[in-house]
C-alpha positions as CSV (number, residue, x, y, z in Angstrom):
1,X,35.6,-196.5,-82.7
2,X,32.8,-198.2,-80.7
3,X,31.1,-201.1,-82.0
4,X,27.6,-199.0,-82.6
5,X,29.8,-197.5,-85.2
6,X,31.5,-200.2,-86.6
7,X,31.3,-200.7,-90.3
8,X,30.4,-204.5,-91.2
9,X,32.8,-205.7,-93.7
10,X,31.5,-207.9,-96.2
11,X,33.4,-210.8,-98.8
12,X,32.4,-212.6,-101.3
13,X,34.8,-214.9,-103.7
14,X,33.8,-216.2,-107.2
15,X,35.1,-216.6,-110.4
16,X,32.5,-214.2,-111.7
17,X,33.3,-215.3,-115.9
18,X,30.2,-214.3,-118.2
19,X,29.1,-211.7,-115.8
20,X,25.4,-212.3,-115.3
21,X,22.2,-211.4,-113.4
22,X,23.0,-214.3,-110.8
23,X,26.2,-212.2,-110.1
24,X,24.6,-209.3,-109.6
25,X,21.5,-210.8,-107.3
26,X,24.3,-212.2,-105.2
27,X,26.3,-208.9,-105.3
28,X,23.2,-206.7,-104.6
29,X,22.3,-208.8,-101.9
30,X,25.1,-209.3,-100.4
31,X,26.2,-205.2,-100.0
32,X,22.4,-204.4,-98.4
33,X,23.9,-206.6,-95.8
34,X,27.6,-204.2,-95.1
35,X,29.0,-201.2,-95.3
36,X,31.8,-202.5,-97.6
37,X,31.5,-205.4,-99.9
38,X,34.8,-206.8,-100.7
39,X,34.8,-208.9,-104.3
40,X,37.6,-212.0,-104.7
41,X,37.9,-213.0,-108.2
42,X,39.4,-216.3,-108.7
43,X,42.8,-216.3,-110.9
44,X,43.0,-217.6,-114.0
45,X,44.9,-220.2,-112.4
46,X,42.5,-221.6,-110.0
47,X,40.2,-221.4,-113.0
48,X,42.3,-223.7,-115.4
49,X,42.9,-226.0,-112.6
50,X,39.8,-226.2,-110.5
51,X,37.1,-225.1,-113.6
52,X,37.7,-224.9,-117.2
53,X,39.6,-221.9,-119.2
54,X,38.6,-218.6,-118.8
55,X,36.6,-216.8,-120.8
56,X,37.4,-213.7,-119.9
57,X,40.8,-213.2,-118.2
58,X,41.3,-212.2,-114.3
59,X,42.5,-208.2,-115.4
60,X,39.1,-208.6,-117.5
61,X,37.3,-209.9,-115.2
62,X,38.1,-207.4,-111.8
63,X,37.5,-204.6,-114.5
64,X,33.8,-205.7,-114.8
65,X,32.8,-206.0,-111.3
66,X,35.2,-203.2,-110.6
67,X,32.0,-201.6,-112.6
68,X,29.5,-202.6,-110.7
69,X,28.2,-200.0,-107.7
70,X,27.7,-203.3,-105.2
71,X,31.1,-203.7,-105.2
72,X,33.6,-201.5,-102.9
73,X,37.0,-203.6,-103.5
74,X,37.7,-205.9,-105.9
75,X,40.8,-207.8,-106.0
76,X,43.0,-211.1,-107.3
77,X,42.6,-214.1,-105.3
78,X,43.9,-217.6,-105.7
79,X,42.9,-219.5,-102.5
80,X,39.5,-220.7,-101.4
81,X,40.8,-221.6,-97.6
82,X,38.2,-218.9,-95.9
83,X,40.3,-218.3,-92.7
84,X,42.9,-217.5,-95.1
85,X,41.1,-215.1,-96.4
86,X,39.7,-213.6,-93.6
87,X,42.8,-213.4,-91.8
88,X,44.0,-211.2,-95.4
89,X,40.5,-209.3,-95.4
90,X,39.1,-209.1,-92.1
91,X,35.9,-209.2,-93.0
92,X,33.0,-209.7,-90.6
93,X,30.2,-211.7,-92.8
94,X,30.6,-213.6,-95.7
95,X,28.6,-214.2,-97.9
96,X,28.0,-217.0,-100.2
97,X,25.7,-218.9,-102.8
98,X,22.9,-220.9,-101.4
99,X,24.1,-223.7,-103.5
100,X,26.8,-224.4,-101.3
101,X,25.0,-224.3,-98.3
102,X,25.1,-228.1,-96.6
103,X,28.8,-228.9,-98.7
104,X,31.4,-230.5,-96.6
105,X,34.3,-227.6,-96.5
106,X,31.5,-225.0,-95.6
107,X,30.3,-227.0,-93.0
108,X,33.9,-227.0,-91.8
109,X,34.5,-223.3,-92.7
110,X,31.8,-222.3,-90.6
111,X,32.8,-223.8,-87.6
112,X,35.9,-222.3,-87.9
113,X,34.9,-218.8,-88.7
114,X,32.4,-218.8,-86.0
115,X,35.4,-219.5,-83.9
116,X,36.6,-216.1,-84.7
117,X,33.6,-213.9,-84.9
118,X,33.1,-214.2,-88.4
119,X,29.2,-215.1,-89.6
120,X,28.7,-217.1,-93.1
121,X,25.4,-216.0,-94.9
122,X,24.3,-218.0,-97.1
123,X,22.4,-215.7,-100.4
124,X,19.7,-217.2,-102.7
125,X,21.4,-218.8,-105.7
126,X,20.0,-217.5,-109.0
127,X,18.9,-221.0,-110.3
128,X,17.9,-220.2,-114.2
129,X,21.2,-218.9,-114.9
130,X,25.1,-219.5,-114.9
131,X,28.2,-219.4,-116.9
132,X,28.0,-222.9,-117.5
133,X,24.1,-222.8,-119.2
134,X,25.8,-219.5,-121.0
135,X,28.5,-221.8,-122.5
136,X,26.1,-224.3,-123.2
137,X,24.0,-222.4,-124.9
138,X,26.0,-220.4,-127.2
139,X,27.7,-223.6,-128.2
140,X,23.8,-225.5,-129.1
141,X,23.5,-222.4,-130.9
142,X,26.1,-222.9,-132.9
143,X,25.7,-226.2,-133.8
144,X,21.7,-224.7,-135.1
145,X,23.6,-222.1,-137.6
């Protein structure tokens, strides 16, 4: 295959809990950039350990984006280490929130996947909505009932 017909392989790695319109801006943004748009979905794991409990569970949670036309693959993933994953994947581009953009381990992560050809895009981050202001405002609306 010559590179003029190369398919640019795309990844992207969340936990994706409470499935919202930030997902998808990211998601729908991220595939008009590839061909294929692979999805990592934290574990529930990495979620009790590096978050809070899940609300929806991993199987639960690869179902919904598995849903979602952006997404090509979706599967289980447990590491954040991006060389890791690209050496899995072998993606060319990935693809991640603008709120990370200037944080230490991307700065690092970049370097490295520059280093091998990979480029990091950085997508806007949907700043009126996430699981956590989801959470926090089902539970204030409890407390009002």
């Amino acid at each position: 295959m010559s590179d003029k017909t190369k398919r640019v392989v795309g990844f992207t790695l969340g936990c994706f809990d409470l499935f919202h319109i930030g997902h998808i801006n990211l998601l729908r943004n991220a595939r008009a950039l590839c061909d294929t748009l692979i999805v990592g979905v934290c574990s529930d794991e990495y979620m009790l350990n590096n978050k809070r409990e899940p609300i929806y569970a991993l199987n639960d949670r690869m179902e919904i984006l598995k849903a979602c036309k952006y997404c090509d693959v979706v599967v289980p993933e447990d590491t954040l280490e991006k060389v890791e994953l690209y050496n899995k994947y072998k993606f060319d581009i990935l693809f991640v929130g603008s709120d990370w953009y200037g944080d230490e381990r991307y700065i690092i992560w970049e370097k490295q996947l520059k280093e091998i050809g990979v480029s990091v895009v950085y997508l806007p981050y949907t700043n009126e909505v996430s699981s956590s202001k989801i959470i926090q405002k089902i539970a204030q609306m409890r407390q009002i009932h």
